[in-house]
C-alpha positions in Angstrom: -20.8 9.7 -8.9 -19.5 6.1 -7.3 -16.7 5.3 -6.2 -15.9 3.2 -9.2 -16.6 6.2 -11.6 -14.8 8.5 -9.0 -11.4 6.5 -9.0 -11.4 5.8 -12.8 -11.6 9.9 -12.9 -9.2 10.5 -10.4 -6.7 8.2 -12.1 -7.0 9.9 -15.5 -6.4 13.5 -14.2 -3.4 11.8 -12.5 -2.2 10.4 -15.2 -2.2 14.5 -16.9 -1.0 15.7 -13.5 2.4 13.8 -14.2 3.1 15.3 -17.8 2.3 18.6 -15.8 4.5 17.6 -13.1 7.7 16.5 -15.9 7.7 20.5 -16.5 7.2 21.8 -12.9 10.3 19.5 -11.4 12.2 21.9 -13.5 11.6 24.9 -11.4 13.9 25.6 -8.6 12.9 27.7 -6.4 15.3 29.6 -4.2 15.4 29.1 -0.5 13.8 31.7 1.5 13.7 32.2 5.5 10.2 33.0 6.8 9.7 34.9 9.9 9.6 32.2 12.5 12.6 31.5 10.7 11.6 28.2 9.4 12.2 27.6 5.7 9.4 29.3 3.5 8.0 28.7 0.0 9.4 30.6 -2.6 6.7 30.6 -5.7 5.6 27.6 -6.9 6.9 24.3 -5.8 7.1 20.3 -7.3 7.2 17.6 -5.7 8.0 14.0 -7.3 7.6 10.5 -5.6 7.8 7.0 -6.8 6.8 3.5 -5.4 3.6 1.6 -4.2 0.6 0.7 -6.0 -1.3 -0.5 -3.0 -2.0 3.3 -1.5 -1.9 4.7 -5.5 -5.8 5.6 -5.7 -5.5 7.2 -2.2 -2.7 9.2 -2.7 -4.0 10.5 -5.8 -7.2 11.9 -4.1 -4.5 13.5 -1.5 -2.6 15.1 -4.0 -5.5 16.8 -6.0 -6.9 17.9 -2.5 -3.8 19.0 -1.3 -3.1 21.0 -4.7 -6.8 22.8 -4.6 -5.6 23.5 -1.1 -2.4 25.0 -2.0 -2.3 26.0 -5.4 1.2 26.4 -5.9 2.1 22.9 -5.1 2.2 20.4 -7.2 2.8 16.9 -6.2 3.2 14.2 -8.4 3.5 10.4 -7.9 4.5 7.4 -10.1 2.7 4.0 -9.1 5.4 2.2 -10.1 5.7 -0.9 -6.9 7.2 -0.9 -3.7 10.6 -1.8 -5.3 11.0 1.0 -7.5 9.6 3.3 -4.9 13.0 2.2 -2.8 15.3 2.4 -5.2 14.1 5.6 -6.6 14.2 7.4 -2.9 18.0 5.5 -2.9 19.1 7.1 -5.5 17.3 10.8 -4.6 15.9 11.1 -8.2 12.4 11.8 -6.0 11.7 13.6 -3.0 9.7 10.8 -1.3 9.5 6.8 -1.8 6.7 4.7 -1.1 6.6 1.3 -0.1 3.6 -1.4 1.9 6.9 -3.5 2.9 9.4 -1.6 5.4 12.9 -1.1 4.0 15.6 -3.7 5.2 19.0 -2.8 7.2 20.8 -3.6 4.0 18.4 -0.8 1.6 18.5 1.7 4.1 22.4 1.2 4.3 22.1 1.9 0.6 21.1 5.5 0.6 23.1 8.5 1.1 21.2 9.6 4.1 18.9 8.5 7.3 15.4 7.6 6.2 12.6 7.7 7.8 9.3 5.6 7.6 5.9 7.5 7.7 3.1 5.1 8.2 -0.1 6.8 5.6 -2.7 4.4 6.0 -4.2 0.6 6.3 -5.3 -0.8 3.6 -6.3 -5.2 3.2 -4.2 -7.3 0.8 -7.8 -9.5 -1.2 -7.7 -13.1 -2.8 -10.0 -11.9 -5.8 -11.0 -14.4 -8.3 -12.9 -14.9 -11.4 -15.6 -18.1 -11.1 -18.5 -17.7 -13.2 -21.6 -19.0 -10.7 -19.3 -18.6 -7.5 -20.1 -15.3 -5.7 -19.3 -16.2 -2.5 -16.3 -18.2 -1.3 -14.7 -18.8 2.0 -10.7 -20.0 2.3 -9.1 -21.6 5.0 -5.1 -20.9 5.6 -4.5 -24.4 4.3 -6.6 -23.9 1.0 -4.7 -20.5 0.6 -1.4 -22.3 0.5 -2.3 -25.0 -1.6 -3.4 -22.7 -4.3 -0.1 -20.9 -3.8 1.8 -23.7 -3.4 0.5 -25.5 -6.4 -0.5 -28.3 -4.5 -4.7 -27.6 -5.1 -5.1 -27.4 -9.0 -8.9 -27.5 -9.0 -11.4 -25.1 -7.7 -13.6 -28.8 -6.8 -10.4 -29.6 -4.9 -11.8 -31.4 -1.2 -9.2 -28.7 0.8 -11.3 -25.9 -1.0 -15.1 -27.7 -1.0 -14.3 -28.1 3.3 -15.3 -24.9 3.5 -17.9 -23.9 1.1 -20.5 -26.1 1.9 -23.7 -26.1 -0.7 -21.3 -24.2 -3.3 -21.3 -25.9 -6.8 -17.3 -25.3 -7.2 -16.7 -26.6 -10.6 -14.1 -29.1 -12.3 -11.7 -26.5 -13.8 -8.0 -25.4 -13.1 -6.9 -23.2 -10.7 -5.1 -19.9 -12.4 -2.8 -18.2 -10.3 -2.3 -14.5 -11.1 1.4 -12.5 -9.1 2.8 -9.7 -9.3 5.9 -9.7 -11.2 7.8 -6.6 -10.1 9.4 -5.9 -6.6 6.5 -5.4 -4.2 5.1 -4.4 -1.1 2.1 -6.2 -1.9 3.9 -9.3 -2.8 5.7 -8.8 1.0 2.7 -8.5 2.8 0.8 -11.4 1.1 4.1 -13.8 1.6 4.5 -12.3 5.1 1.0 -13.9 5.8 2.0 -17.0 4.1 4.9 -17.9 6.3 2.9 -17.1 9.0 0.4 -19.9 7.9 2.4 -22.1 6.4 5.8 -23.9 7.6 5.8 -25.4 3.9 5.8 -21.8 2.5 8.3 -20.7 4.9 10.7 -23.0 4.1 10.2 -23.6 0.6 9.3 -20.0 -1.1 9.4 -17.4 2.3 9.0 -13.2 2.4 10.3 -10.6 0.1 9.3 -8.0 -2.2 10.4 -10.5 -4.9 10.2 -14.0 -4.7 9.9 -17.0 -7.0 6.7 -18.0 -7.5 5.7 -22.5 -7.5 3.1 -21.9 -9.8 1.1 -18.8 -12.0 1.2 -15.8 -14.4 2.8 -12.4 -13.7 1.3 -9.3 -13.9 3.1 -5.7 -13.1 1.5 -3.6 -10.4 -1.8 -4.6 -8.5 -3.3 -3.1 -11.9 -1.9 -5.5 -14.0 -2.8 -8.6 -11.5 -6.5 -7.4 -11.3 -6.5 -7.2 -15.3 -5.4 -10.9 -15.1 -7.9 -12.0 -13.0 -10.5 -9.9 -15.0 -9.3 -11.7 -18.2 -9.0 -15.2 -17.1 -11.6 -17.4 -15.9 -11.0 -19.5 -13.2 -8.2 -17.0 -11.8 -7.2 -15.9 -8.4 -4.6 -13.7 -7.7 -3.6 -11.4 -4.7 -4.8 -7.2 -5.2 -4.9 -4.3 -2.7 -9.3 -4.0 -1.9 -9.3 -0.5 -3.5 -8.0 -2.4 -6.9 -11.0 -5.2 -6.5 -13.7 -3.1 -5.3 -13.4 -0.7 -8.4 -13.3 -3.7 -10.5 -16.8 -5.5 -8.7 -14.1 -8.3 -8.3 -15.5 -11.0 -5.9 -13.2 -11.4 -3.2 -12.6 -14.5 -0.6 -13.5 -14.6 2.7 -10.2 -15.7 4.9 -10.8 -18.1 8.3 -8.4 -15.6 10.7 -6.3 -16.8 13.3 -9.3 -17.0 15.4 -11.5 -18.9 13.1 -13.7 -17.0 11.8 -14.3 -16.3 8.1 -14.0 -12.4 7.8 -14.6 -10.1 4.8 -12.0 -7.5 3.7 -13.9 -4.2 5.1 -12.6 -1.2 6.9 -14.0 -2.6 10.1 -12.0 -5.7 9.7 -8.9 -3.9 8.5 -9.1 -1.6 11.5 -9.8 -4.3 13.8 -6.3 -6.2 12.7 -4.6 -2.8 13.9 -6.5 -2.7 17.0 -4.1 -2.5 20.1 -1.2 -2.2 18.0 2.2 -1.5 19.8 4.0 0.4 16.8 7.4 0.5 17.6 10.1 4.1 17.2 11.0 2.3 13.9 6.8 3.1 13.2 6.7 -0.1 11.1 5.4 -3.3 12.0 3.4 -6.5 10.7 0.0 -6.7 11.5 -0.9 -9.8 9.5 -2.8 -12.5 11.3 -3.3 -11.1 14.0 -5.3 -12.7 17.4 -8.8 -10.8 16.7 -11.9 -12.5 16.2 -13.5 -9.7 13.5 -9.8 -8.9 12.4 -9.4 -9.6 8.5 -5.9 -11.5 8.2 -3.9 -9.8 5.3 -4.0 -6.2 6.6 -0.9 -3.5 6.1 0.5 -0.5 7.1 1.6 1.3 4.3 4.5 3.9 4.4 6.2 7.0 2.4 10.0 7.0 2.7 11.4 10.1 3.5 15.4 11.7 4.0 15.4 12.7 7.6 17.3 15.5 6.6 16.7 17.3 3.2 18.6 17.9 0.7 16.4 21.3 -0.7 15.0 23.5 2.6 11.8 24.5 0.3 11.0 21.0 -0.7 11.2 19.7 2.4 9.1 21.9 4.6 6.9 21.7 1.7 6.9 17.9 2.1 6.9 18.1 6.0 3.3 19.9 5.6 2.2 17.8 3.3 3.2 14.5 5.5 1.5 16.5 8.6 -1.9 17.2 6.7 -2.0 13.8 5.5 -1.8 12.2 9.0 -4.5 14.2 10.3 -7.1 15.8 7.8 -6.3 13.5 5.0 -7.6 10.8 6.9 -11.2 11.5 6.3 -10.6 10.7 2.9 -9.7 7.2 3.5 -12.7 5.2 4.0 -14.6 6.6 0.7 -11.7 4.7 -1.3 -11.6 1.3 0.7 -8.5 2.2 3.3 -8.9 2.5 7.3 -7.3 5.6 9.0 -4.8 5.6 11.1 -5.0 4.5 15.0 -5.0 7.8 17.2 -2.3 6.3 19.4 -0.2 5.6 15.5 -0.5 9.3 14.6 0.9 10.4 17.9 4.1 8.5 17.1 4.3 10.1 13.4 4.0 13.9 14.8 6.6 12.9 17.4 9.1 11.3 14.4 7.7 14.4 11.8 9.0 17.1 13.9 12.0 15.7 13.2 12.4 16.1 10.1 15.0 19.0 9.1 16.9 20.5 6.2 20.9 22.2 6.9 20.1 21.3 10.9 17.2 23.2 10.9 13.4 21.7 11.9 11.1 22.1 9.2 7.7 21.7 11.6 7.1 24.1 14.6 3.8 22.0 15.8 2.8 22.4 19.5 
């Protein structure tokens, strides 16, 4: 099977997994001491979490693995954007969050306990677009925000033909797809922006949210990718697993070293390369200084109570979070993300054996 047949199946058993899961969160187990004296399952467990739809088709393909490894847990996740993911985890109506854009002081000062952020994966924020005859096109930072500016209406536009030489870019409007709900996307692609653009900076900045100059919204990277599908003459910003599956031709970006780069995992890994994560383990990695580095790359993070409220779930969680750091990485690259740095992981096992429930550790990990 592809990979486009394999994520359309992997989303539809998700899909059944959460009508499962509505029925499993109902179970409570009761807390049991194992003998090391660490927390230990008691029968069948559920997990819920809620947020991102940049990391959605690689957490599902962790979850199923994770539940033929471990038969009696089920973990179930709502793609629901960055936004929700925070407020959900805020309010502790799921035992993780999920979120591409790290909380701010003023969220985490929201919820009733310490959260932590556990960095997952990389994945590349895409300019995909829908131009019959154009299979290739490169952008500059200063064709990127025109179009988002609304300042370059035409695809013809001189700022745009600069850089695609020989191209026949035709005579028709420039259709601007965003994502209309709170997202980590969205805060990655505008972190980028103000990086590039003083005009942008000032005039629109960085958020999860922000009002758009110009274009249509669509919820969730799968509702911007069915804009651009359905529209001719569209661009709009999507996480590369989203394009990829959708043979959605994607722009080649001039980095901040100049050179035009494609969104691969090469180029996504290279834009992490060297990275100093700091003990917060978030940090912005767009346009960064590498000549094969592709420009719009993330970090991606689950959101997690340092201390939990349920012993069970949360050594059940602390597992999960440790296997999906270290074996689940090989299942990256297959669905268009980069694994993590080796110096990145070291950081999360340090933070992870942290984690605890009633003052007790929930990982004993050499």
């Amino acid at each position: 099977m592809n990979r486009r047949g394999f994520l359309f199946t992997l989303l539809a058993a998700q899909a059944a997994w959460l009508l499962l899961g509505c029925h499993g969160s109902e179970q409570k187990p009761t807390p049991a001491s194992g003998a090391s004296g660490e927390p230990a399952q008691a029968g069948p467990v559920s997990l819920n979490g809620a947020g991102a739809t940049f990391p959605y088709p690689l957490y599902s393909k962790w979850m199923a693995e994770y539940n033929r490894l471990h038969p009696d847990i089920m973990i179930n996740y709502q793609s629901i954007g960055s936004g929700g993911g925070i407020r959900q985890i805020q309010a502790r109506t799921v035992d993780f969050g999920a979120s591409d854009a790290p909380m701010t002081p003023d969220e985490e000062s929201k919820a009733p306990g310490k959260l932590v952020h556990i960095p997952t994966t990389l994945g590349a924020v895409v300019l995909a677009y829908s131009l019959g005859g154009v299979p290739e096109l490169k952008l500059d930072p200063e064709a990127v925000a025109g179009i988002f500016l609304g300042s370059i209406t035409k695809w013809n536009d001189p700022k745009i033909a600069a850089s695609n030489a020989g191209v026949n870019l035709p005579n028709t409007p420039v259709v601007v797809a965003y994502r209309s709900d709170g997202s980590g996307t969205t805060a990655v692609f505008t972190d980028y922006l103000a990086k590039i653009s003083p005009e942008w900076k000032d005039k629109v900045g960085v958020g999860k949210s922000v009002k758009w100059p110009i274009g249509i919204g669509a919820k969730g990277n799968e509702g911007v990718t069915g804009q651009i599908k359905t529209s001719p003459g569209s661009v709009g910003y999507v996480e590369l697993a989203y394009a990829m599956q959708n043979s959605l031709p994607m722009a080649e970006l001039k980095n901040a070293a100049g050179k035009y780069v494609k969104p691969d995992i090469s180029a996504i890994t290279a834009a992490a390369a060297g990275v100093d994560m700091p003990d917060t383990l978030h940090v912005s990695i767009t346009n960064p200084a590498g000549e094969t580095a592709y420009p719009i790359s993330s970090f991606t993070y689950l959101l997690v109570y340092e201390d939990a409220a349920d012993p069970v779930k949360g050594k059940v969680l602390a597992d999960f979070l440790w296997w999906a750091v270290h074996d689940g990485q090989k299942l990256a690259e297959p669905l268009y993300y980069a694994p993590l740095p080796g110096p990145v992981v070291g950081k999360i096992e340090g933070r992870l054996k942290t984690l605890k429930a009633a003052g007790q550790v929930l990982l004993s990990k050499p």
